[in-house]
N, C-alpha and C positions, 0 to 999 in steps of 0.2 A: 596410890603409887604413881610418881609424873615417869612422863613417859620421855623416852629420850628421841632426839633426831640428828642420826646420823654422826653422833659421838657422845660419849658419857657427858660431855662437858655442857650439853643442849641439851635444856628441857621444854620441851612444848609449854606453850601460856596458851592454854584456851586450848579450841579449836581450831585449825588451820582456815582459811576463808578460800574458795574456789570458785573459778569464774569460767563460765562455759566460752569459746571462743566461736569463730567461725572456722571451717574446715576442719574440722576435727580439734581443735587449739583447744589449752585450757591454760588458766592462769593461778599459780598456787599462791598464797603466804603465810609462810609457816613462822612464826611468833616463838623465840623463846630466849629464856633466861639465862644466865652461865653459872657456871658451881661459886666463881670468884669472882663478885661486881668487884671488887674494891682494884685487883690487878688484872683481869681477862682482857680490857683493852690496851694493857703497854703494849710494845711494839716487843716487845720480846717474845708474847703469849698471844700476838692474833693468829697465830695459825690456830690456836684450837678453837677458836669460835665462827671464823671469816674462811668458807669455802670457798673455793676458786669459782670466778665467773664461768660459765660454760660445763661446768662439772654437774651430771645428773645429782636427781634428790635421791637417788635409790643408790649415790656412790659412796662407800663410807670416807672419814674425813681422814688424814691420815695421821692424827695424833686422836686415842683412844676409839678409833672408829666402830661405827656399829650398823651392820647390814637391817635393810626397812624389814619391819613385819611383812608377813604374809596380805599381798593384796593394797599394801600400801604405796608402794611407789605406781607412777604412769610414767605412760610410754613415753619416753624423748625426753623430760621433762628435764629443761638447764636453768642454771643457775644465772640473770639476769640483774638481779638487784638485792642490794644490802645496806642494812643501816641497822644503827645500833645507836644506845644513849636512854638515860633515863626521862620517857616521853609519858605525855596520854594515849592510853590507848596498847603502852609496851608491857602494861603488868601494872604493881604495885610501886608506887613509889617508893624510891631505893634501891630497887631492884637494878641489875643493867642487863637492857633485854638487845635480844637480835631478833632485823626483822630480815625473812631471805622471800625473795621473790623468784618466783620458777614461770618458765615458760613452754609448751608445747616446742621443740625445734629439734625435727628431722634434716635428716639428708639429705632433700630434695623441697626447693621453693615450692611454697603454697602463698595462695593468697591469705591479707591481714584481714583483708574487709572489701566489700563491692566496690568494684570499679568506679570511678566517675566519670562522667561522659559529657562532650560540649560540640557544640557545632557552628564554633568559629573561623574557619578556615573553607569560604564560600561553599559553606552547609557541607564538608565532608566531617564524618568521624573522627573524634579526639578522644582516645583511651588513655585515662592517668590509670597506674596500676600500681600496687604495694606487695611485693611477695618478699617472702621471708622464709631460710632456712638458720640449720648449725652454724657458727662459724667454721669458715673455710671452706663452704661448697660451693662446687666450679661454678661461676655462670658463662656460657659458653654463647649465648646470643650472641646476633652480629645485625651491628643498624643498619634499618636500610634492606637487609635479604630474612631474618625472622618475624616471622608475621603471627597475628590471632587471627580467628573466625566469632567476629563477636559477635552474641546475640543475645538483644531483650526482648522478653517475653518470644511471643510466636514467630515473628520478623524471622526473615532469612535472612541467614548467619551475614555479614558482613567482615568482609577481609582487611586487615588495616595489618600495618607495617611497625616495625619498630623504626622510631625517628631517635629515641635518646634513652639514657638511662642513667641515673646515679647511684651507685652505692654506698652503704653506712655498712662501714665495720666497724666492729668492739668485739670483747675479748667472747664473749656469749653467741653472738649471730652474727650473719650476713644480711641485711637488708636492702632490697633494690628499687630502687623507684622508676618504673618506668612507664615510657610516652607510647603509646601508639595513634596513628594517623591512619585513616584509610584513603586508599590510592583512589586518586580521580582527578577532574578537572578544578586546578587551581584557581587561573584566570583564562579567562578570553578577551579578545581586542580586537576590534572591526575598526579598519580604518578607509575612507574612500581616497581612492587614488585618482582614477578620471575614465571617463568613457563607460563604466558602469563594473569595473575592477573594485572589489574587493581586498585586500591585505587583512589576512586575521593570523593571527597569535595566542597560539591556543600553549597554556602551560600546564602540564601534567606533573603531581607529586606521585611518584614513586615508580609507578609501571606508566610508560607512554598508549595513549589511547589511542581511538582513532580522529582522523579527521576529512573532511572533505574538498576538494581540488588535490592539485599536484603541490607537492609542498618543496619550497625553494629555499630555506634553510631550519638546520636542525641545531639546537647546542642543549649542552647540559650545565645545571649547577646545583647548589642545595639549600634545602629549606627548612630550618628547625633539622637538622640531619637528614632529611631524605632526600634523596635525589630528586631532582625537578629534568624536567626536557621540555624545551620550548620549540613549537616548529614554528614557521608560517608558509600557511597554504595560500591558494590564492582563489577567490570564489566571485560569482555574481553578484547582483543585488540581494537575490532570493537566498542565497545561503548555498544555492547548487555550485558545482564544479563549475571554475570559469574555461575549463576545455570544452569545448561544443564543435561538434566539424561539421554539425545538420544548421545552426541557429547563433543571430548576433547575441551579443551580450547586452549590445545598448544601439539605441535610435534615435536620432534627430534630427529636426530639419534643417533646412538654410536654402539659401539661394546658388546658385550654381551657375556661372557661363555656361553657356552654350551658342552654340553659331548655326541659324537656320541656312541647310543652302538656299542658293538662290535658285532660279528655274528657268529652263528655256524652254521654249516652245516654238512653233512655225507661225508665224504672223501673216496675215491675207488681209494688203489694202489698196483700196483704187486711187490713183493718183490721178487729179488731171489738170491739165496746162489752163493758164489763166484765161485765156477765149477759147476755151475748150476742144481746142479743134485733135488734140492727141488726148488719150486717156490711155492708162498703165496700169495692169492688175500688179501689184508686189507684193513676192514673197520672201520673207527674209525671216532669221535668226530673230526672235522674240527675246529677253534677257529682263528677271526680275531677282536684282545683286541679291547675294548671299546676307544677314541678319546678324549681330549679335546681339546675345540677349542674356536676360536672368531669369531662369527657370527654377520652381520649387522642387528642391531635390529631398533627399535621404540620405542618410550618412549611416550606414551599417558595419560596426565593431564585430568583430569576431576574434576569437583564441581557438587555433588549430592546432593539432599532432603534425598537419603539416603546411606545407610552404606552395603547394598548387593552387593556382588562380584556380577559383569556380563563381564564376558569375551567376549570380539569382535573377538577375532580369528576364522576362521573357525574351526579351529582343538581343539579348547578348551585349555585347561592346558595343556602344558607337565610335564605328572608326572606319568612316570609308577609306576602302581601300583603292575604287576607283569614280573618273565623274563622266557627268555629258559630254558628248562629242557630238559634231553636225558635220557636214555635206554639203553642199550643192554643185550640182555640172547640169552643163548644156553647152547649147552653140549660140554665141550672142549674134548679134547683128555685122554684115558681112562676114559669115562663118567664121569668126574666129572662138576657137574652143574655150572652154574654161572650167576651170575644175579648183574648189576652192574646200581645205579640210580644215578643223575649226578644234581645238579641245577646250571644253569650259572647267577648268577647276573650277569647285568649291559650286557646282552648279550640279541639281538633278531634272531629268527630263519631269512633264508634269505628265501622272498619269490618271487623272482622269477620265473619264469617258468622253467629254465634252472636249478635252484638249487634242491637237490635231500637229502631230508628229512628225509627218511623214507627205509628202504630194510629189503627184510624179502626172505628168501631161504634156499634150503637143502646143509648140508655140501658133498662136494665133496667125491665119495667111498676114503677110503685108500688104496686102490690096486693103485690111479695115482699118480703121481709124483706131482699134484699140490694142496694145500687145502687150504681150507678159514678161514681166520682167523679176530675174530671181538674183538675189543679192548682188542688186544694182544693176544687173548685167540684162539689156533689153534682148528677150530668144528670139532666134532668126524664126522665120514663119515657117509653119511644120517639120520644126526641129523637136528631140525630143529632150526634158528637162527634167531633173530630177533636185530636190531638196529634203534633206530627216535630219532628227537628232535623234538619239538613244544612248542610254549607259547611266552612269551615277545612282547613284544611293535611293532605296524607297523611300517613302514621304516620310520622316522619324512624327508626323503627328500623330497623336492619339495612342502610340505606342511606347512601351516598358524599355528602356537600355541603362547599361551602367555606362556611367560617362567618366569616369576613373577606377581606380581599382591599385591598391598598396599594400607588399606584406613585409614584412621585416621581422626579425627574430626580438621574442618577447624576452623571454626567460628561459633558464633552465633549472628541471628540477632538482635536484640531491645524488640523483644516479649520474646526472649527464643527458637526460635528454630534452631537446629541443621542443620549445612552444614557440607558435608565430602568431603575429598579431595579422591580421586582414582588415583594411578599410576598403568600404563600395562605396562608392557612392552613385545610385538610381534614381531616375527618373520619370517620370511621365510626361511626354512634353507636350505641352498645350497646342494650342491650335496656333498659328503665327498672326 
């Protein structure tokens, strides 16, 4: 007795063939013959042989229909594909068979088959995906903010994004092809600028990561559909934050002007007339002119929060602010006074132990042959005399100073706030 499918007018050829799918799926093909090869395919008479795509196999047809035996129909199962004609494989030749293809397809997308995976996009995550429902089930995703937690084997799960998606409709299913991405660092871009400045361009696909320095501009655009954001920060050599308020960024040498002062000191010498019959002690104003020079300096970069000079030198600024001055008074010969004040810019007194600053004493009687005389001025006898220098600058040898010092506004960050650049430049200055 042949059995029928789903209308008196189908009769089963054989056994139906059944294919296990993934996710629950299965794939039917139900093979059979019609009451009429000779007229079953006019176009008058396909409705009784050719069931509607998307129509279950368990729906009877609606010219002679006939509801499945017990146990025969599965769940979901539509109508996908159909072909008809006298083939191999359709029956007996002569015959004109129908071939109906059924498919697993609920209401809600499932996947076709495993994901495939790539990792072209500087080693982040790339999930092609295949899901498939009924025709006409919503897809409601949105690129860009629907995401998976994908994971193979044990790996902790990874988060990727939807970047894109196509759909394939026909009259049976819905099918959708889609991309996911997982969010991370797309590119990076170190560029040297000068002084030991970093500029990097760090470009993120999907969610913005983090990054290191203050970051001076921010934009968005997209990539394969996902949002990208590109900042640039601004960093050291090292990769650290180029804001440091403790520490330069960068260091080098060069040579530096600098101006030694000069020096004065008290001088003591004997002078004596060409037949010796007068001899003269003099004291005078010593003078050894002020130097300029090139001295091995440092050049110290710094990126501040703020804009206060702070000198690193031990010795602070160099920058006198005052110099030597001298003196001398007494009473020259036939008491006439004298009093003479002196200021040596660009001059310091010498202080060493050896050097001799200051002298104060009685002029010599004039009954002797020898008398004192202080800046030029011969002292009356048992008058009293006085000559010093004092003031100016310590000896800058052997000691630390900045000998300049520059700040100016660098940049600002994204919010608005202020970075200064700081240049020193230090010293140690040599012996003269």
């Amino acid at each position: 007795m042949s059995i029928s499918h789903r209308s008196n007018r189908l009769k089963l050829v054989g056994s139906p063939s059944v294919e296990k799918l993934q996710n629950g799926r299965y794939k039917l093909v139900v093979t059979c013959s019609t009451m009429n090869s000779r007229e079953d395919w006019y176009s008058a008479n396909k409705d009784r042989i050719f069931p509607d795509f998307g129509s279950l196999q368990s729906a009877e047809m609606s010219i002679d229909g006939l509801a499945p035996r017990t146990g025969e129909a599965y769940a979901d199962m539509r109508l996908t594909q159909v072909e008809s004609g006298n083939r191999s494989g359709m029956g007996q030749v002569g015959d004109y068979n129908v071939s109906l293809t059924y498919e697993t397809l609920g209401s809600s997308f499932v996947q076709v088959k495993d994901d495939d995976t790539d990792y072209e996009l500087n080693g982040l995550r790339s999930v092609s995906r295949t899901i498939i429902a009924e025709a006409g089930t919503d897809y409601a995703k949105t690129v860009g903010t629907s995401y998976i937690d994908h994971q193979i084997d044990d790996e902790t799960a990874v988060r990727c994004f939807l970047a894109s998606y196509g759909i394939d409709d026909t009259d049976s299913f819905r099918q959708v092809e889609e991309v996911y991405v997982e969010a991370g660092t797309l590119n990076v871009q170190r560029v040297s600028e000068s002084d030991g400045v970093y500029r990097v361009t760090t470009t993120f696909l999907g969610v913005e990561g983090t990054v290191v320095g203050p970051i001076i501009a921010r934009t968005e655009g997209d990539f394969e559909g996902l949002k990208t954001i590109t900042v640039v920060s601004m960093q050291d050599a090292s990769g650290a934050s180029l804001i440091n308020d403790t520490a330069p960024v960068a260091s080098h040498s060069i040579l530096n002007e600098f101006t030694y002062p000069g020096v004065v000191t008290i001088s003591d010498e004997t002078l004596s007339g060409t037949d010796g019959t007068y001899t003269f002690k003099a004291k005078d104003f010593s003078l050894m002119p002020p130097v300029a020079s090139r001295v091995p300096a440092t050049i110290k970069v710094s990126f501040k929060t703020t804009s206060t000079i702070a000198y690193t030198a031990s010795g602070g600024l160099w920058n006198p602010d005052t110099w030597a001055e001298g003196f001398s008074k007494g009473i020259a010969w036939n008491y006439l006074p004298f009093s003479i004040a002196r200021g040596f810019r660009g001059y310091r007194i010498d202080s060493s132990a050896e050097a001799v600053n200051s002298y104060s004493d009685y002029g010599i009687p004039g009954t002797a042959d020898v008398f004192d005389m202080i800046s030029g001025k011969r002292i009356f006898g048992n008058t009293t005399y006085n000559i010093k220098v004092s003031g100016g600058p310590t000896n800058p040898e052997g000691a630390t100073y900045t000998l300049d010092y520059s700040v100016s506004l660098a940049f600002e960050d994204t919010s608005g706030v202020p970075y200064y650049k700081h240049t020193e430049i230090v010293a140690t200055i040599p012996s003269r």
